[in-house]
N, C-alpha and C positions, 0 to 999 in steps of 0.2 A: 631211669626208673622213677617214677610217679610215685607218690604218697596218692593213698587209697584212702580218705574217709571210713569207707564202709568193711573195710578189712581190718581195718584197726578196730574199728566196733567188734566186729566178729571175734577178733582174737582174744579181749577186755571180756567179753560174755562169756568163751567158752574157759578161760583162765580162773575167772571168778566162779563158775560153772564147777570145773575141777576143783578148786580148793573147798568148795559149800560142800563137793561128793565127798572132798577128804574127810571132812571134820565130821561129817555126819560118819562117816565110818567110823573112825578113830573112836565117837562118842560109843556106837553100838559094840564095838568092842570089848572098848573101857567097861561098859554096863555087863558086857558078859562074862569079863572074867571078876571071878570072887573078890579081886581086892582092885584097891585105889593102885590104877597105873604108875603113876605120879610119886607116891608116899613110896611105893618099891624103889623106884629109880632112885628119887633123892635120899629116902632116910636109911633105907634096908641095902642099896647099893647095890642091886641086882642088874649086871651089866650085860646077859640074857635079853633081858627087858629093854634094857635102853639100846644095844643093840634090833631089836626089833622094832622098834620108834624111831632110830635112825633111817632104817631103812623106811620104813612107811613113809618117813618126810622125804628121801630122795625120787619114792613112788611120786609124791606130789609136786614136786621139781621135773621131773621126766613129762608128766601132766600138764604143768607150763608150759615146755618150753617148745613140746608139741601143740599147744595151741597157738602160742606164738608164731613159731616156725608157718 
């Protein structure tokens, strides 16, 4: 098996590709719900919440590791 220069590029682009879609999600989310995501999770302790941030980040791990793959 060969190392591929231009596969490895492709995979770097679409990796990078995937996490800039995450954050920009995560962000329009964060804006649409009424409160700071963040200040729930940490101060109010709404485990709801961090449960569903949990998941979103394993969204964006599945999102890797199919670009990698």
């Amino acid at each position: 098996m060969e190392f591929r220069i231009d596969h490895f590029v492709n995979a770097l682009i679409y990796a990078f590709l995937g996490v800039a879609i995450y954050w920009v999600a995560f962000i329009v989310s964060d804006k649409m719900t009424p409160y700071d995501l963040w200040k729930e999770i940490v101060e109010k302790q709404n485990i709801a919440l961090a449960i569903m941030v949990g998941f979103m980040s394993l969204g964006i791990g599945i999102i890797i590791a199919a670009a990698v793959h």
